[in-house]
N, C-alpha and C positions, 0 to 999 in steps of 0.2 A: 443424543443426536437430534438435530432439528430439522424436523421435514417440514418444507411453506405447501402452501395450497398451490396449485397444477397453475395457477393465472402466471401471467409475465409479472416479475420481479421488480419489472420497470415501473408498477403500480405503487409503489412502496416508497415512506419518504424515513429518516431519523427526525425525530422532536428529543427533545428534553424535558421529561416528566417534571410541570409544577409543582406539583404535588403526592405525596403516595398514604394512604389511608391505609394500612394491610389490615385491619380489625375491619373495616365496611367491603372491602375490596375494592377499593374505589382508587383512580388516579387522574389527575388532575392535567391536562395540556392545553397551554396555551396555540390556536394559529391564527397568522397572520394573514386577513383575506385578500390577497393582492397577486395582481398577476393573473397567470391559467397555470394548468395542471393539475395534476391529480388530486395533491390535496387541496389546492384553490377550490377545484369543482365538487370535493367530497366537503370544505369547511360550508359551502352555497347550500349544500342539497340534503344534507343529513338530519335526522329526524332522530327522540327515541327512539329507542328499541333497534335500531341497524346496529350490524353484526362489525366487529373490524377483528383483524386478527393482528395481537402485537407480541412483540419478540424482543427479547435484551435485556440487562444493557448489554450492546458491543462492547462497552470500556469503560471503566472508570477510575480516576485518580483523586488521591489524596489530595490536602490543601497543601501550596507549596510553602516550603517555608522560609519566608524572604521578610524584605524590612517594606518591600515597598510592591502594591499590586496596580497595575496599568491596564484597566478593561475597556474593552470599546467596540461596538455593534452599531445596527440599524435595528429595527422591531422587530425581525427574523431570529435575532438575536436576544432578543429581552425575555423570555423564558428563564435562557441560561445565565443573564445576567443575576435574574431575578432569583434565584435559585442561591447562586453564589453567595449574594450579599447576603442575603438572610442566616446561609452558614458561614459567615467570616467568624471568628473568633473576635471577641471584645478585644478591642483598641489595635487591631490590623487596618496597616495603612494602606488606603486606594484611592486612586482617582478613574473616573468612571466617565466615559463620553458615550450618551449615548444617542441616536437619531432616528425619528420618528417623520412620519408623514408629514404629521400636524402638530399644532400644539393643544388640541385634544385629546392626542394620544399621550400623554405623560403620563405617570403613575408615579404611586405612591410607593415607594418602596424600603421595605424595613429591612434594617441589619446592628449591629454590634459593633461592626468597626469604625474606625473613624476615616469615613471614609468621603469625597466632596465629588456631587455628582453632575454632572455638565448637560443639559437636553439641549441639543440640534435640533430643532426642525427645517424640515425641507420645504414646509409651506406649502405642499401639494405638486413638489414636482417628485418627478417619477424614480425612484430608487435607483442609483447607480450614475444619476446623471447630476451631482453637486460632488463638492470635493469639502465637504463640511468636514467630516470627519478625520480627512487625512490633515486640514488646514489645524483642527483642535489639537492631534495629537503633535504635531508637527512645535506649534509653540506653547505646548502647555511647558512648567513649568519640570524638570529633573529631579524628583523627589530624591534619590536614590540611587547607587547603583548597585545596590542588593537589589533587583527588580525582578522578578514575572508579568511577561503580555501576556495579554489574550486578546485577541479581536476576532469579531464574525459578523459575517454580514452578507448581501450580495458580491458576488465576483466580482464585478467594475468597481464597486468603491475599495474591495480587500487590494486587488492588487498592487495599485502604489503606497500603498500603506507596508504592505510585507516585505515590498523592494525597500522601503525607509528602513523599515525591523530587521532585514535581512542580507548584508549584503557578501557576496560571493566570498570575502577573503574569510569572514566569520567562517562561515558552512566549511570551507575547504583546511583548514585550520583545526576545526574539531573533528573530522571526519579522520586527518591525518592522526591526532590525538588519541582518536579510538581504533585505528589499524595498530597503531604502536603497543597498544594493551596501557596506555600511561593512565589513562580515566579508572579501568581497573584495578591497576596497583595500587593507584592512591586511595583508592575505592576501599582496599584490603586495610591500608594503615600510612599517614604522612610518611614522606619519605624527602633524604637530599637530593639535588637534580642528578649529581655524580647518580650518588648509588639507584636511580631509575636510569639514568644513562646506559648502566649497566646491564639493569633485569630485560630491557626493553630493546635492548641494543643499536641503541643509539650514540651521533657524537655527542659528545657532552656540550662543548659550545652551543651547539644549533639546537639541541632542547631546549637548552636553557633559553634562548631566544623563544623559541615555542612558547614558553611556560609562561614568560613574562607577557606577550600577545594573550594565553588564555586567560593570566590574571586581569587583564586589559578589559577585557570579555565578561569579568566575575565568573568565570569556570572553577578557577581554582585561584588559591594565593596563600603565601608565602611567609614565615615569621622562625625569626634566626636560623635563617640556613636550610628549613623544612619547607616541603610544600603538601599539602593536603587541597583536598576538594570542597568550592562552596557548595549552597547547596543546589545549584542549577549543576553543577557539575557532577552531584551525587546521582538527577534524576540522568543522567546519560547513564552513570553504571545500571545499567539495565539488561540483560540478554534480548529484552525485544528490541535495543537499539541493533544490535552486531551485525547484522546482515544488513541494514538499510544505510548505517553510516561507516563501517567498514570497507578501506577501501580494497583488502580483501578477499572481496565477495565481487562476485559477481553483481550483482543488486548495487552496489556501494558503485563500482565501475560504472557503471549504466547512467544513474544520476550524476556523473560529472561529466559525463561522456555529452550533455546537454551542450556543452559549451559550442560541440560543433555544431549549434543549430543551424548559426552563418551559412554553413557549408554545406548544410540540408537545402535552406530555402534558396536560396541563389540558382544554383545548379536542378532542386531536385533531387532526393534521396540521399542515401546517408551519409555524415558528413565528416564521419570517424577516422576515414581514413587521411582526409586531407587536414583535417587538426591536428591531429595525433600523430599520423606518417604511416597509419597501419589501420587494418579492417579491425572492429571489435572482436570477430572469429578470432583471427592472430594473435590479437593481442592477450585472448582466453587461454589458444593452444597452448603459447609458449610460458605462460604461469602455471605450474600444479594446482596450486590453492587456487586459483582462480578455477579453474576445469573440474577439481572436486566439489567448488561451490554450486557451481551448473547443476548438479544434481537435487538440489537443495531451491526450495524459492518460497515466497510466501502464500503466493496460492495453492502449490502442493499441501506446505502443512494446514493449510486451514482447509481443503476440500478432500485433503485423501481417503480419511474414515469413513467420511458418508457417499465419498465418490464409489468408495469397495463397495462399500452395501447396496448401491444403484440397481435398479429393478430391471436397469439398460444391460448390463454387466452381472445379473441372475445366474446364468447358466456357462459363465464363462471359463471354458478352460482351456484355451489358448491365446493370448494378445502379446501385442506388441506393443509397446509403450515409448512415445519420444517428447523431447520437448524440454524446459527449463524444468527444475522440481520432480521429473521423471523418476529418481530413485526414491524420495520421499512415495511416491505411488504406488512405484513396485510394491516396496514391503508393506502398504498401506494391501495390496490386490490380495499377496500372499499368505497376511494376516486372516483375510476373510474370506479365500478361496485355495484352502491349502493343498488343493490337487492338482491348481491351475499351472501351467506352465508361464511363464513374464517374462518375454524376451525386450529385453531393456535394451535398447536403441541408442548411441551414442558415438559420438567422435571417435575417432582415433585417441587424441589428448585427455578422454574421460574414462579411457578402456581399463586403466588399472584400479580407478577412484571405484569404477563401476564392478569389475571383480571383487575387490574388499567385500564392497557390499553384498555383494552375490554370495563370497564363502561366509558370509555371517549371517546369513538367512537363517532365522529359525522359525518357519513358520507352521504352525498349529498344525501342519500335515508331515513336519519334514521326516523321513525315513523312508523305508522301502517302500516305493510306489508312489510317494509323493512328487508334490509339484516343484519348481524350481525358478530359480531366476536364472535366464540366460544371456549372457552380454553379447550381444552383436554391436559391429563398427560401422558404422558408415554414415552418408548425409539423408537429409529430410527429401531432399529435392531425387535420391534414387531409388528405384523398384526395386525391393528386396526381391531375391531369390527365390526363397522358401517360405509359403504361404504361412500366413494364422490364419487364425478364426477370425480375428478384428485387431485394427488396429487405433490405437489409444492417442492423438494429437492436446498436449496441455499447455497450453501460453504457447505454443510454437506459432501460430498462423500470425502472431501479432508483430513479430521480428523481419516477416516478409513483407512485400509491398502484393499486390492485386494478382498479377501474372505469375507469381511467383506459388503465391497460395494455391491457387487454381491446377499449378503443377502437381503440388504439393499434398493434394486430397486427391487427384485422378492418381499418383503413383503409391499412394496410400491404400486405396482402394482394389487397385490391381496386386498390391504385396499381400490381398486376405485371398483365402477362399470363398467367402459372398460376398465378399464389396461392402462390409460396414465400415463404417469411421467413424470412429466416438472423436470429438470434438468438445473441449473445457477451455475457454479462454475470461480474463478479466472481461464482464458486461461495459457495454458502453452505450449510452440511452442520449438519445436527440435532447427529450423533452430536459434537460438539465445540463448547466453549463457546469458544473463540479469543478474547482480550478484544480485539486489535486489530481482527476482525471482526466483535468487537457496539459497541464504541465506533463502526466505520463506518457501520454500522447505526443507530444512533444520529445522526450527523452527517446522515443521508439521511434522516431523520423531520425534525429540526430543520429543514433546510434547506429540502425536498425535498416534507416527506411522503409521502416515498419509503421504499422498505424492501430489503435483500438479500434473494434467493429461495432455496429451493432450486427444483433442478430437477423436480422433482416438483409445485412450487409454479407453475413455468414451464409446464408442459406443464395445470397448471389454467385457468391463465390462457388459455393458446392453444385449447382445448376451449372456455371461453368466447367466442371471439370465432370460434367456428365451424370452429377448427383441427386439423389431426390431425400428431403425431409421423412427419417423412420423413425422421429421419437425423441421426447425432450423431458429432463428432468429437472430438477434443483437443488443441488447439491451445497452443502457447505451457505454460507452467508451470502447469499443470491447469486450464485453462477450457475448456469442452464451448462446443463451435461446434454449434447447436443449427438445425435445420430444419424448419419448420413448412411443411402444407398445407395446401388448400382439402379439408375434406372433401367 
């Protein structure tokens, strides 16, 4: 488990190691001095001998295995360029655009592939305000359509670049692909479209339409009569795709549920229902799978182990637990507090998904005298009945809009016996534009008329509903496990 130092998380950036020496213990990173921020004013100020504290990697993949590679950054990015090429394998094809300040800033950069590399300079204007890089990739030349992108860079210059790379019918196409289980099966072994029409249960006709779109795509394709997967179509069979492109899932819903931004921004708050004809709630309730997924989320699995272990949540043996990911928690709580009582908090449409889990609890205490999971029904927005000791809010505040939350922690507070509320939502920091974090942001208005906070945003909220600041931790991959009081 990994526990950060007590400061705010928001201090913290991702680089990609240059370099790794593990015999000197030395590693090597490249940054780019431009801008302000943290590490703007930490690449100004730093000296031998300062202390830095690093963590990871978060992730790493393999090289892909394609006919043709398509890279393209500004020098925020040249790190990982620079990294890449040097590991291509001898005579892999690339073409590389990359953009720089100036044209003092170019390097020299060694690799094995054969590969032709294009330098943009901006000639000293200010990053994110030329269209060099989307104009480069825009008419270079079609090596291929065995292809992998990659592009990184600032937000303003990424975004019309991704809407070229990306366009809605692709994303919505593969996503149906992978609810069908069809990426899977062929995953298992080629198959004819009939006999996955079959497994998968689908019409046969309108697969087969499917198919030939994903072969369109280089997903998959096809040779007498069989269809198997290329190999971008291999890197989806993945289990860490299922939940984010599953339409499924909850998580999967959510991201296409974007579409009603229209009907967010126009009016003001969520826009689900006028897109769609129906509230995202509803459209949860009345799917199973969709309502067993609710229990399930990806902040739960990556913060529940070291949420259990929370110094906040020491002595805990009574909570209430709500929120997206909630049952991943519970048995996360039960695991490491097996005398505790976990009354899990849920809908009506999750009460059965949530019993399951409950009669399969086996946690480290379970027998005579042990603790338990307990399902209660009902909404976020009412005062429970019967007091806990605390109660446990995870992703929940971010689905509400300001008035809403405010309710939402004052009836939180009044359902314990001392007024705590533990509070875990996705961080959200001024100092950086992260487009994967405003496009979420995004999805949670459309959907939700909800918003990402920062924490500072958090502790308003919690002062509105009568709260005061009792304690903050950090849990899991930078999320502050946050605790509120009765003032």
């Amino acid at each position: 488990m990994l526990n950060w130092p007590g400061e705010s998380f928001s201090a913290t950036r991702t680089y990609t190691v240059r370099r790794w020496d593990a015999e000197a213990g030395e590693i090597d990173v490249d940054v780019v001095r431009h801008g302000s921020g943290p590490a703007t004013t930490w690449a100004y100020s730093c000296a031998p001998g300062d202390a830095l504290h690093i963590a990871g990697p978060k992730m790493s993949y393999g090289h892909p295995d394609v006919a043709w590679l398509l890279i393209a950054g500004d020098e925020t990015a040249l790190p990982a360029i620079g990294r890449w090429l040097e590991q291509l394998p001898a005579g892999q094809r690339a073409s590389v655009f990359i953009e720089v300040a100036e044209r003092a800033h170019i390097q020299q950069l060694e690799t094995a592939g054969d590969v032709d590399i294009t330098w943009l300079s901006r000639d000293g204007r200010p990053a994110g305000t030329t269209t060099l890089l989307q104009d480069a990739l825009v008419s270079a030349p079609w090596v291929s359509d065995d292809v992998y992108a990659w592009v990184a860079g600032e937000a303003l210059t990424l975004a019309p670049i991704r809407r070229w790379l990306r366009e809605i019918a692709p994303g919505v196409a593969i996503r149906v692909a992978v609810t069908l289980g069809v990426i899977h099966r062929l995953g298992l072994r080629p198959q004819s479209s009939g006999e996955l029409a079959a497994a998968v249960g689908a019409e046969a006709s309108a697969l087969e339409r499917l198919l030939r779109y994903l072969a369109a795509l280089d997903i998959v394709s096809a040779a007498d009569g069989t269809w198997s997967l290329r190999p971008l179509g291999a890197e989806l069979d993945d289990d860490r795709y299922t939940e984010v492109l599953s339409l499924d899932t909850a998580t999967g819903r959510t991201a296409v549920g974007i579409v009603g931004l229209l009907d967010a921004v126009r009016p003001g708050g969520a826009g689900h229902a006028a897109t769609f004809g129906r509230s995202f709630t509803d459209l949860v309730d009345a799917d199973p799978a969709l309502s067993r997924s609710r229990l399930h989320s990806e902040l739960a699995e990556w913060t529940a182990t070291p949420l259990a272990a929370s110094a906040l949540l020491r002595d805990v043996t009574d909570i209430r637990v709500a929120g997206p990911g909630s049952g991943d928690i519970a048995r996360a709580l039960r695991a490491h507090h097996p005398e505790a009582r976990v009354r899990l908090l849920v809908p009506p449409s999750q009460a059965r998904a949530a019993a399951d889990l409950a009669a399969g609890d086996t946690g480290a205490g379970a027998g005579a005298g042990a603790g338990e999971i307990v399902v209660e029904t009902g909404g976020l927005l009412d005062r429970r009945p019967e007091l806990a000791e605390a109660y446990l809010l995870v992703g929940a505040l971010a689905e509400f809009g300001d008035d809403d939350d405010a309710h939402v922690l004052a009836e939180a507070a009044a359902s314990t016996r001392g007024g705590g509320v533990l509070v875990l939502e996705d961080p959200h920091t001024d100092e950086t534009d992260d487009e994967h974090e405003l496009e979420h942001d995004l999805e949670l208005l459309a959907v939700h008329g909800g918003a990402l906070r920062t924490e500072s945003r958090l502790d308003a909220l919690a002062e509105a509903a009568g709260l005061r600041p009792g304690g903050r931790e950090i849990v899991g991959w930078g999320r502050a496990l946050r605790r509120y009081e009765r003032v």
